[in-house]
MOPAC internal coordinates of N, CA, C and O (Angstrom, degrees):
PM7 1SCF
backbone

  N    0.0000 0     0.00 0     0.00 0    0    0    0
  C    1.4596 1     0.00 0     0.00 0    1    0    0
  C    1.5303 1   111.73 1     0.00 0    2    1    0
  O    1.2310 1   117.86 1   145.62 1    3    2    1
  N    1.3912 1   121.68 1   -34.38 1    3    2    1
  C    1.3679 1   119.83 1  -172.27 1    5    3    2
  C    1.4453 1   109.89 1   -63.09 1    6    5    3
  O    1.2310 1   109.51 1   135.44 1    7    6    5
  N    1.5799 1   137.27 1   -44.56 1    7    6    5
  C    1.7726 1   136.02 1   151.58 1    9    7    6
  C    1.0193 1    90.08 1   -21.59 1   10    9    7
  O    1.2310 1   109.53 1   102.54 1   11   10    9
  N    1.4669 1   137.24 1   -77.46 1   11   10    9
  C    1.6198 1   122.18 1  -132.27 1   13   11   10
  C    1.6013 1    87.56 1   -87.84 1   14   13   11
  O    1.2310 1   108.13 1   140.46 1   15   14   13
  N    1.3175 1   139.78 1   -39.54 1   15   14   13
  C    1.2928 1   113.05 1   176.83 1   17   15   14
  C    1.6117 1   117.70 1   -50.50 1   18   17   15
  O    1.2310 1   126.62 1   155.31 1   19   18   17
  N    1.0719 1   104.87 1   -24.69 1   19   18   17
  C    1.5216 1   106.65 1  -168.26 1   21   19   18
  C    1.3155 1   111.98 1   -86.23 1   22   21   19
  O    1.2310 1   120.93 1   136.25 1   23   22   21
  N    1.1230 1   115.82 1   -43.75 1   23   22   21
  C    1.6656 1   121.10 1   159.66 1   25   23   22
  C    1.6583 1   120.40 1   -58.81 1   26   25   23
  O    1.2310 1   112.65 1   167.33 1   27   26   25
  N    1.0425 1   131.48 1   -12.67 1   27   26   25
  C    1.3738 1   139.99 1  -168.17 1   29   27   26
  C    1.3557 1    95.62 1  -105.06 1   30   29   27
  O    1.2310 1   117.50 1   151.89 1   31   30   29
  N    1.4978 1   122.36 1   -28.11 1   31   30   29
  C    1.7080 1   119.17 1   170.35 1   33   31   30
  C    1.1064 1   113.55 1  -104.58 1   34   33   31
  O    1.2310 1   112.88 1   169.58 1   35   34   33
  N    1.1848 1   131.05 1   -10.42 1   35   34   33
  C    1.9180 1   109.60 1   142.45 1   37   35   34
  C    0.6096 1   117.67 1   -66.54 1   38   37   35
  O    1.2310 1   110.91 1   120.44 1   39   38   37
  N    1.5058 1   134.71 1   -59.56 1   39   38   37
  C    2.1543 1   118.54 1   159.89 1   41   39   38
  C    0.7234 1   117.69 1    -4.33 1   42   41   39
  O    1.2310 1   116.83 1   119.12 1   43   42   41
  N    1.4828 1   123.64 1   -60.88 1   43   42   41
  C    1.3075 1   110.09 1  -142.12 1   45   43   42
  C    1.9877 1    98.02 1  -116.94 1   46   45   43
  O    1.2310 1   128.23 1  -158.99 1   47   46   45
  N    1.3527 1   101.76 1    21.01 1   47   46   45
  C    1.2802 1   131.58 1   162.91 1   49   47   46
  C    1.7114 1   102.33 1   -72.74 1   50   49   47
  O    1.2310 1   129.99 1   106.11 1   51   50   49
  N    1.2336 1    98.34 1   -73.89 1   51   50   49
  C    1.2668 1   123.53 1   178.55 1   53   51   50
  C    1.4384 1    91.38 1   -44.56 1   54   53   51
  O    1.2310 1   106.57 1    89.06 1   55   54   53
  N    1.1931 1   142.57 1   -90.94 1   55   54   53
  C    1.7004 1   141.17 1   170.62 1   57   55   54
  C    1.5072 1   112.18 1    11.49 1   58   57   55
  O    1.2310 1   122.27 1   110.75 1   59   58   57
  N    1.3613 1   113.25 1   -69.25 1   59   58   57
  C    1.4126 1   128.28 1  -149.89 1   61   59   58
  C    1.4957 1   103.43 1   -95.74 1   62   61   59
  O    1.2310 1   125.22 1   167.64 1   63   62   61
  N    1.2230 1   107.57 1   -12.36 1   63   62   61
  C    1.5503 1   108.23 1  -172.96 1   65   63   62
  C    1.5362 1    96.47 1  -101.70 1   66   65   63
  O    1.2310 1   108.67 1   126.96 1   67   66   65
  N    1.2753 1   138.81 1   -53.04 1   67   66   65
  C    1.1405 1   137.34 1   170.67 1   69   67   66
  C    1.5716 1   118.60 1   -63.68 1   70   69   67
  O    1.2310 1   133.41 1   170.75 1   71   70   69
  N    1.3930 1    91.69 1    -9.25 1   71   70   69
  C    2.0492 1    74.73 1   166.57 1   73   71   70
  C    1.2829 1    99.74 1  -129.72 1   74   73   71
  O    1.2310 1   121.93 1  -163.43 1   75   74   73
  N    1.1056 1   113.90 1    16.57 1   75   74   73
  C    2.0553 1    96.27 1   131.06 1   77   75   74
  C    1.1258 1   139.75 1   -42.07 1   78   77   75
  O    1.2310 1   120.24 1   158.39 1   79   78   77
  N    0.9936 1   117.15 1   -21.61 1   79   78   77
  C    1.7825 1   145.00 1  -148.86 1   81   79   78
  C    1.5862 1    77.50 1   -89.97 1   82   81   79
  O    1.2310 1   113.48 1   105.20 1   83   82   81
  N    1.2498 1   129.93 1   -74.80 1   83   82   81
  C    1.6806 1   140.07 1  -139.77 1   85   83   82
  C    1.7556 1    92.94 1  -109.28 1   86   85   83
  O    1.2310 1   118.92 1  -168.18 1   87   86   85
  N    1.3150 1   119.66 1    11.82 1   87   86   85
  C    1.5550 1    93.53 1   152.01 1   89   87   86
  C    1.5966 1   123.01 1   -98.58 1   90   89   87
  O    1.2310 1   123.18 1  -172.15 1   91   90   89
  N    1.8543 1   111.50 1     7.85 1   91   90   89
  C    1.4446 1   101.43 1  -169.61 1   93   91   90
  C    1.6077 1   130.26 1    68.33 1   94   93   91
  O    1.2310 1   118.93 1  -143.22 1   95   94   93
  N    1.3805 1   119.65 1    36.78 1   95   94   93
  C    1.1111 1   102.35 1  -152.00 1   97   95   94
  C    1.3489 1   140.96 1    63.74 1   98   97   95
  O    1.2310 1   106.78 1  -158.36 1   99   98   97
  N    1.1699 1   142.21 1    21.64 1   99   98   97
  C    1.6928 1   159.02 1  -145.47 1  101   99   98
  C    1.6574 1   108.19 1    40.66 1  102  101   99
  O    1.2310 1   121.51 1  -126.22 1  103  102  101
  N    1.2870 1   114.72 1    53.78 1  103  102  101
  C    1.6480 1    98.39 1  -161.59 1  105  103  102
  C    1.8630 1    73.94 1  -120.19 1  106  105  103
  O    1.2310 1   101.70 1   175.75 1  107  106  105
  N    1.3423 1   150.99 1    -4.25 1  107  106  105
  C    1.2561 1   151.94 1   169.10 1  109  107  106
  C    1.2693 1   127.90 1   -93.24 1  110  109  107
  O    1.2310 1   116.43 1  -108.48 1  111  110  109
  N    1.1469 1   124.38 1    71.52 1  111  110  109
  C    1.3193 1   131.95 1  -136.57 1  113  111  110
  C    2.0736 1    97.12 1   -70.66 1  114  113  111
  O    1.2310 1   114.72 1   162.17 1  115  114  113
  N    0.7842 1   127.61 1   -17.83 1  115  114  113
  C    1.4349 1   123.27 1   179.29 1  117  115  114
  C    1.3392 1   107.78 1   -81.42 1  118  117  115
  O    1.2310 1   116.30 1   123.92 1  119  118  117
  N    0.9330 1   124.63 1   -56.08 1  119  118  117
  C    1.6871 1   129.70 1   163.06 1  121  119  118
  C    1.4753 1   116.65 1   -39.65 1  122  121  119
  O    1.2310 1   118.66 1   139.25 1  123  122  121
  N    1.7864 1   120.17 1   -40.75 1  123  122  121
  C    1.4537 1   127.10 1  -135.75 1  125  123  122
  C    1.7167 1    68.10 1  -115.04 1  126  125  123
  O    1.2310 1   101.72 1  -174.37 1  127  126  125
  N    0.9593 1   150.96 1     5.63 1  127  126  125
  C    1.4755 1   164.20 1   149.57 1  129  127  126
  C    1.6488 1   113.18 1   -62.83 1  130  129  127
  O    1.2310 1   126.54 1   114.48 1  131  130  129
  N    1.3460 1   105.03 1   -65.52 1  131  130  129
  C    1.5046 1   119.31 1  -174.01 1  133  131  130
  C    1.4058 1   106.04 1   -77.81 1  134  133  131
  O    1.2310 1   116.76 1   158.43 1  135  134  133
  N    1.0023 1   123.77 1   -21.57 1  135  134  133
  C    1.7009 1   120.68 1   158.75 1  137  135  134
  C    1.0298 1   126.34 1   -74.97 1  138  137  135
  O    1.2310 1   117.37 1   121.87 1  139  138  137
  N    1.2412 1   122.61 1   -58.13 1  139  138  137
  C    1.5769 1   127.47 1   151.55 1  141  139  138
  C    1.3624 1   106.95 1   -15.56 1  142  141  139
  O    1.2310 1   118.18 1   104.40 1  143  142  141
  N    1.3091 1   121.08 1   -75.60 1  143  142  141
  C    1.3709 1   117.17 1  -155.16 1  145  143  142
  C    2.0615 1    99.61 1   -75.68 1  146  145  143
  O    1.2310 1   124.38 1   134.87 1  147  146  145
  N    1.2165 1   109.19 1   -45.13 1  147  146  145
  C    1.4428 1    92.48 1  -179.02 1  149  147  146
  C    1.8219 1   113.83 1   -56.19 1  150  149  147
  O    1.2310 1   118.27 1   145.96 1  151  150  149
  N    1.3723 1   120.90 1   -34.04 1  151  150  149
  C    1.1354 1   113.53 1   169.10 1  153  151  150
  C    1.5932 1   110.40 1   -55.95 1  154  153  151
  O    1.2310 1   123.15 1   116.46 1  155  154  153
  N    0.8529 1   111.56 1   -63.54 1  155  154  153
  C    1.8980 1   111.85 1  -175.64 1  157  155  154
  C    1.5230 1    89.78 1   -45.23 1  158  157  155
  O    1.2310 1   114.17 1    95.99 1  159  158  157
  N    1.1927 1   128.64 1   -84.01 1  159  158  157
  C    1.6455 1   124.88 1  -159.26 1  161  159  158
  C    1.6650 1   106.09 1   -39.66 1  162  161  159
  O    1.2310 1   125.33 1   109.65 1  163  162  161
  N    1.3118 1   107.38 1   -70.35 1  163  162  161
  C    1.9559 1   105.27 1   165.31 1  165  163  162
  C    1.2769 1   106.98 1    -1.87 1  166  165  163
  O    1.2310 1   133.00 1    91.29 1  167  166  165
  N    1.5409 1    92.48 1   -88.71 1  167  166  165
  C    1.5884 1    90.50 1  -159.14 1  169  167  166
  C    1.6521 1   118.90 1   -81.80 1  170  169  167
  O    1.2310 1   114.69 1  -164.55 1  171  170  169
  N    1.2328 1   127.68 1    15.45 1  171  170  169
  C    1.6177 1   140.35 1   141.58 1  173  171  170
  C    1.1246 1   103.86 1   -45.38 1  174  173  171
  O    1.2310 1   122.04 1   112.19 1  175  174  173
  N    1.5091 1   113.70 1   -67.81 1  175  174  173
  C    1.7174 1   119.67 1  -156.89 1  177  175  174
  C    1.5599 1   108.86 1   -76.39 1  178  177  175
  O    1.2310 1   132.25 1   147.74 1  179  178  177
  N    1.3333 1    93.95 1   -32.26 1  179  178  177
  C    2.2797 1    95.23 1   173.93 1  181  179  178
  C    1.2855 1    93.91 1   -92.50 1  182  181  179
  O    1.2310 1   107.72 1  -140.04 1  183  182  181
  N    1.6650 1   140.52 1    39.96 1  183  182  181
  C    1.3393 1   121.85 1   131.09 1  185  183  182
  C    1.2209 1   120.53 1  -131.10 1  186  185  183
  O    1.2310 1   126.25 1  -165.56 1  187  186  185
  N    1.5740 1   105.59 1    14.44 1  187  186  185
  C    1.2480 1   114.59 1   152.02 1  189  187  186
  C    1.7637 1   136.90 1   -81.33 1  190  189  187
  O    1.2310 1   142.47 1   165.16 1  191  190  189
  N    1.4289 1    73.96 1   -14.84 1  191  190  189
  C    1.5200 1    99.98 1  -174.83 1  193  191  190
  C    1.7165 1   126.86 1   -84.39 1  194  193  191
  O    1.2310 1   143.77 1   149.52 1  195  194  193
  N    1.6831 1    71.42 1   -30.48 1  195  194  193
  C    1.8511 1    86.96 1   175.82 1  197  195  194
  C    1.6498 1   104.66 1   -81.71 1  198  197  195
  O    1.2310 1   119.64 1  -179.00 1  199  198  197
  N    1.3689 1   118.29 1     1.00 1  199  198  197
  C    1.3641 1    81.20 1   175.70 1  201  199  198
  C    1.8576 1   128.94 1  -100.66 1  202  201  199
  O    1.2310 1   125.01 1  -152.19 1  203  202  201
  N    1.5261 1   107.98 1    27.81 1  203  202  201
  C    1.1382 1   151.98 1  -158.20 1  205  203  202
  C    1.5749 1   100.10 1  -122.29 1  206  205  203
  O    1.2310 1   115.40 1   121.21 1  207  206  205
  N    1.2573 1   126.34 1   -58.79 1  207  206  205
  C    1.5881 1   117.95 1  -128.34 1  209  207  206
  C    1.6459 1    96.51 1  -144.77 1  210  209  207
  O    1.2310 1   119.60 1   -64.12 1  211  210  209
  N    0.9887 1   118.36 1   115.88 1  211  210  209
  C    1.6805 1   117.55 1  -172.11 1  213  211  210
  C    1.8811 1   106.00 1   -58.63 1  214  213  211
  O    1.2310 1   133.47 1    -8.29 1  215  214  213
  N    1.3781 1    91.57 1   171.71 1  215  214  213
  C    1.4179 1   110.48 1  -138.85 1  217  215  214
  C    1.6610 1    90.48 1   -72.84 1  218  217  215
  O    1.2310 1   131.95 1   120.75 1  219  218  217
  N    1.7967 1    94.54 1   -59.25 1  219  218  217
  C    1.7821 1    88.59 1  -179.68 1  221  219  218
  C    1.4101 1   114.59 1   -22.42 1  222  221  219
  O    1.2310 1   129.84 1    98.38 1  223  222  221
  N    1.7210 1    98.63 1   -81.62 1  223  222  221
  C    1.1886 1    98.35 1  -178.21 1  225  223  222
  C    1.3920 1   148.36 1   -14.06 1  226  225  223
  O    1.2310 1   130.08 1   119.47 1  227  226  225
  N    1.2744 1    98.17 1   -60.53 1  227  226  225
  C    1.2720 1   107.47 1  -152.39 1  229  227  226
  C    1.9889 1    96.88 1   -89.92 1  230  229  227
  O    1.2310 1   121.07 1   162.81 1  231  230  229
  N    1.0301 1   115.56 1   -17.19 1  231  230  229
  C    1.6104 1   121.52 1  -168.86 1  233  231  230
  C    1.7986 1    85.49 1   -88.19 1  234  233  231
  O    1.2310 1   123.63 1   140.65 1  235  234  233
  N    0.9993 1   110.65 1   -39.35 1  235  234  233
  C    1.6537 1   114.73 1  -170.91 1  237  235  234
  C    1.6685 1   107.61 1   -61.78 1  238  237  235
  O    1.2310 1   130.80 1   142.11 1  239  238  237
  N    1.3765 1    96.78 1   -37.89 1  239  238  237
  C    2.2875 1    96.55 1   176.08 1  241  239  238
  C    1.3190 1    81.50 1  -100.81 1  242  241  239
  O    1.2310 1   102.01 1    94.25 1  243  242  241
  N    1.2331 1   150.47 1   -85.75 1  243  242  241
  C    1.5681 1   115.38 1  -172.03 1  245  243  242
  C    1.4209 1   142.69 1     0.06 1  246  245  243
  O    1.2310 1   126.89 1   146.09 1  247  246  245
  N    1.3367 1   104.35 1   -33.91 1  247  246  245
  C    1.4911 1   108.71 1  -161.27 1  249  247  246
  C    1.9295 1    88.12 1  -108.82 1  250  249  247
  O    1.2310 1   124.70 1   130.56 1  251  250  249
  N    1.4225 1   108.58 1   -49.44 1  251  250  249
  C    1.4411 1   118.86 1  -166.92 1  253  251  250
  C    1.5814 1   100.38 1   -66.18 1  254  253  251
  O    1.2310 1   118.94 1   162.58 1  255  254  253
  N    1.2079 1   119.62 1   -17.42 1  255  254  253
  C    1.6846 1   121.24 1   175.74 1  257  255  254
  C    1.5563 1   103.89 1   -73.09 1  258  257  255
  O    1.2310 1   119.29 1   145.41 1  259  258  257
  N    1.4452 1   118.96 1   -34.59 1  259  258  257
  C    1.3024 1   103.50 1  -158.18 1  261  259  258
  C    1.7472 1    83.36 1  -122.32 1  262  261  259
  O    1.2310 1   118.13 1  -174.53 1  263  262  261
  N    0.9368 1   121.16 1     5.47 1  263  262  261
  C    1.2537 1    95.69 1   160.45 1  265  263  262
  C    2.0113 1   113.77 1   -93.13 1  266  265  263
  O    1.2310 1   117.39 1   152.54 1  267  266  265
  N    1.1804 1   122.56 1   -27.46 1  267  266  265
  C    1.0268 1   126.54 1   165.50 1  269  267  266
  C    1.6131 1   116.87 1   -54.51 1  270  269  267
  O    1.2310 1   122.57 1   113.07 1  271  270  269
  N    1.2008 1   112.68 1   -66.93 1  271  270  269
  C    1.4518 1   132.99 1   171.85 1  273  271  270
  C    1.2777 1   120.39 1   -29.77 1  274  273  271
  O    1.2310 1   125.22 1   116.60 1  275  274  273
  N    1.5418 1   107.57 1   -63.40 1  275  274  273
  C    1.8095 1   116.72 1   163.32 1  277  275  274
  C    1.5035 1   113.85 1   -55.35 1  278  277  275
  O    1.2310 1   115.92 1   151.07 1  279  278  277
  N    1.6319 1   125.35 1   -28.93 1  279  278  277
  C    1.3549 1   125.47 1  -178.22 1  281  279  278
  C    1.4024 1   121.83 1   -63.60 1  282  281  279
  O    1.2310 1   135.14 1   148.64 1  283  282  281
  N    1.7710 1    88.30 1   -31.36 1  283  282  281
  C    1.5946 1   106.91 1  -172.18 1  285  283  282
  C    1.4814 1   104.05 1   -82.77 1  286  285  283
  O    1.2310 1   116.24 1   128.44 1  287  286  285
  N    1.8647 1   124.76 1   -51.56 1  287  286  285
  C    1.3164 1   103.64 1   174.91 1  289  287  286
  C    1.1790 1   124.21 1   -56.19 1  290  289  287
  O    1.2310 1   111.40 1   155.01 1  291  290  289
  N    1.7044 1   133.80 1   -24.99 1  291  290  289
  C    1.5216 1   126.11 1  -178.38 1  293  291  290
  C    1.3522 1    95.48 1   -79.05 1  294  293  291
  O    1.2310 1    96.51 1   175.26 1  295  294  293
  N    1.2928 1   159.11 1    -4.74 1  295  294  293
  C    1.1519 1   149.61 1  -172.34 1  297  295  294
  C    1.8800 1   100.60 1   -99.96 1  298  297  295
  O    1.2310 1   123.65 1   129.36 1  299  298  297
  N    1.3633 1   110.61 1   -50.64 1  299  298  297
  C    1.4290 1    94.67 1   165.68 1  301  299  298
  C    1.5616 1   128.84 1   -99.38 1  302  301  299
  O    1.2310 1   119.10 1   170.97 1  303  302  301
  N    1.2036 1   119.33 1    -9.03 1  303  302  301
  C    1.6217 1   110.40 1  -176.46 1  305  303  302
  C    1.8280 1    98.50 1   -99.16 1  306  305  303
  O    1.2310 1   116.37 1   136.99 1  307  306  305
  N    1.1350 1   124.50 1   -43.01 1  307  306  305
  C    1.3987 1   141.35 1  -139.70 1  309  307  306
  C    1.9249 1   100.72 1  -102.07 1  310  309  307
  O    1.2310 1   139.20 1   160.82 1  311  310  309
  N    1.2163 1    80.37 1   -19.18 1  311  310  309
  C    2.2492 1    95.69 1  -178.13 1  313  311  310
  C    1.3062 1   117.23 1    65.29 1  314  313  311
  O    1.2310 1   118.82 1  -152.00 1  315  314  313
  N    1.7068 1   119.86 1    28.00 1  315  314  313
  C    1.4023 1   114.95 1   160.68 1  317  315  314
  C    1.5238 1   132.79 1   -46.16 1  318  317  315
  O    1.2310 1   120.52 1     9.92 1  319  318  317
  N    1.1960 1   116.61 1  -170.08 1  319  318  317
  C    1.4582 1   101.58 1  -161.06 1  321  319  318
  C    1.4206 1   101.19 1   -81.67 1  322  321  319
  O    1.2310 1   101.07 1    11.08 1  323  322  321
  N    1.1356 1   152.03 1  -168.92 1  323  322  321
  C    1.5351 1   136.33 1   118.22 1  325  323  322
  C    1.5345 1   108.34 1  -148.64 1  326  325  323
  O    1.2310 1   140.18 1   -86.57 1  327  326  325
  N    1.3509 1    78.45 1    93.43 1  327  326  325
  C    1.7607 1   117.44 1  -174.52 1  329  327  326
  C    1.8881 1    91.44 1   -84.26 1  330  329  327
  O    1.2310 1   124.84 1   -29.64 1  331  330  329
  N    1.9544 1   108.31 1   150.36 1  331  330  329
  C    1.0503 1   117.79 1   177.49 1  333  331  330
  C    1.8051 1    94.84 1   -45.84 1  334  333  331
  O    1.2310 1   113.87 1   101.77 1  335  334  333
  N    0.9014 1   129.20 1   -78.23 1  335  334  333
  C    2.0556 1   131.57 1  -153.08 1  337  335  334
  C    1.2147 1    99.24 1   -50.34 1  338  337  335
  O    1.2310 1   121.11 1   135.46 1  339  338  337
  N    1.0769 1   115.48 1   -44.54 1  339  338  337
  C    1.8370 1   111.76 1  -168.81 1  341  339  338
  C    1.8810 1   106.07 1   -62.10 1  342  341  339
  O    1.2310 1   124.99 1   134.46 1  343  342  341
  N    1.7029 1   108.02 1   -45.54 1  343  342  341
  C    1.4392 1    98.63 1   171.77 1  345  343  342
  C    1.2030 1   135.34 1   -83.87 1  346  345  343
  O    1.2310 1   116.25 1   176.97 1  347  346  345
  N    1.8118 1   124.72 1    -3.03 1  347  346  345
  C    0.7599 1   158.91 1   164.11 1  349  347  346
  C    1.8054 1   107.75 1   -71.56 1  350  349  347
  O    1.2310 1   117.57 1   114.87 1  351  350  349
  N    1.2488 1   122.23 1   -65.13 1  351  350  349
  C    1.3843 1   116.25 1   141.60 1  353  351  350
  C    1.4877 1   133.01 1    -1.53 1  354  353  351
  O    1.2310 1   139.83 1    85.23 1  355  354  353
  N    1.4818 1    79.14 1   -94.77 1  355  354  353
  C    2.0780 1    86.09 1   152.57 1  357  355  354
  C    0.8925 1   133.62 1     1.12 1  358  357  355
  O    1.2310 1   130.99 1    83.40 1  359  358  357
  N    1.3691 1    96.40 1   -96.60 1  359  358  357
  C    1.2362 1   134.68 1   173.20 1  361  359  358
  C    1.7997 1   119.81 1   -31.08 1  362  361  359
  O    1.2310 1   124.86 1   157.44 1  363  362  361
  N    1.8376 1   108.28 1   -22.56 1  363  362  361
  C    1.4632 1   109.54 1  -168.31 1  365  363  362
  C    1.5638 1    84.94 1   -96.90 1  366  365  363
  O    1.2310 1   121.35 1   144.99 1  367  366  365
  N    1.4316 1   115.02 1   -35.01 1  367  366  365
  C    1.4631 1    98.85 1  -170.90 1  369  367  366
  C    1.6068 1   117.41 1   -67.27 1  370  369  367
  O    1.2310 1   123.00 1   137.12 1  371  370  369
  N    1.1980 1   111.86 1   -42.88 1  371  370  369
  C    1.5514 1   103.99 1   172.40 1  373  371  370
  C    1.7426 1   129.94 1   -71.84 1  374  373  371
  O    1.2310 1   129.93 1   172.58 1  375  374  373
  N    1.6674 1    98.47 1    -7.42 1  375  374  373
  C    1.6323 1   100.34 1   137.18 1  377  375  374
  C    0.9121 1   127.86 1   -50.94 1  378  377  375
  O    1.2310 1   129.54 1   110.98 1  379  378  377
  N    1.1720 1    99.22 1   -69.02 1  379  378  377
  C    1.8221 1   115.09 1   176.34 1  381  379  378
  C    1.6221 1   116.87 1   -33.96 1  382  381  379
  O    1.2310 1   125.71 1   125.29 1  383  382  381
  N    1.1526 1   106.63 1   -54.71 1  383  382  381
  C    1.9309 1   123.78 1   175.22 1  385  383  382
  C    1.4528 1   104.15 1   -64.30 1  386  385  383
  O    1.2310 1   113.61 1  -168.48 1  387  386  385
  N    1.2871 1   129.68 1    11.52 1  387  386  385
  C    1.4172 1   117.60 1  -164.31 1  389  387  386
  C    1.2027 1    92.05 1  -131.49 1  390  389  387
  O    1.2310 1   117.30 1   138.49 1  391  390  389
  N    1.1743 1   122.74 1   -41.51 1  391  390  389
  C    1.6982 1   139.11 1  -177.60 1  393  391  390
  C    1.3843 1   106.91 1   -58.10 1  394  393  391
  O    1.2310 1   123.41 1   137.76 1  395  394  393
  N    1.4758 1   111.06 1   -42.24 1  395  394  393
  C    1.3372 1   115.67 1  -162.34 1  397  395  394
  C    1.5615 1   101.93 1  -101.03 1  398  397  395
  O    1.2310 1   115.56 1   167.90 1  399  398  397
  N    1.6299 1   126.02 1   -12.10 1  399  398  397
  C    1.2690 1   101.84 1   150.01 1  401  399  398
  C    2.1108 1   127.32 1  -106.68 1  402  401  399
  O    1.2310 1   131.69 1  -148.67 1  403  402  401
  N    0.9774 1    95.04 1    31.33 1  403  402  401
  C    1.1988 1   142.90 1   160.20 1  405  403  402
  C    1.5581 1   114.64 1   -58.95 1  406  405  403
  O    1.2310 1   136.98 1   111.11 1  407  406  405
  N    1.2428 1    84.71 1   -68.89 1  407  406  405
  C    2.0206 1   110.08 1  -157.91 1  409  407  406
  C    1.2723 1    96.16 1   -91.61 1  410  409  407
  O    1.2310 1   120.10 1   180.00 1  411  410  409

């Protein structure tokens, strides 16, 4: 169960970080709502997770889930670039996330 906690809080990593974008700075209170709560849930589920799965770890695909994830929604909803390096990039970090549940 602790994977899927941990995967269920980069989601929702991904959530709170990508709708930053549409709260304006917190001045949108329905938006600045839905972040709120995905932040609270996040870090529920990555401390549910830790009590299973050491800390490196698990903060290390935590972070690399939603930092990938958010890269990918600004690349398709938001029209960022996605230049060869940037997906290539990527691409090293979710090595990286693989290695380390791997190892």
């Amino acid at each position: 169960m602790s994977w899927f906690y941990l995967i269920l809080a980069g989601l929702l990593e991904i959530g709170w970080a990508a709708g930053l974008k549409f709260t304006h700075g917190f001045t949108r209170p329905g938006p600045t709502l839905a972040v709120g709560a995905c932040m609270l849930a996040s870090l529920y589920f990555l401390s549910l997770s830790l009590r299973h799965l050491p800390l490196g770890t698990a903060y290390a695909i935590w972070t690399g889930i939603g930092a990938i994830g958010t890269a990918i929604f600004g690349m398709w909803v938001l029209g960022e670039p996605r230049d060869a390096l940037r997906l290539a990039s990527l691409c090293l970090v979710f090595a990286g996330l693989i290695g380390l549940k791997v190892a």
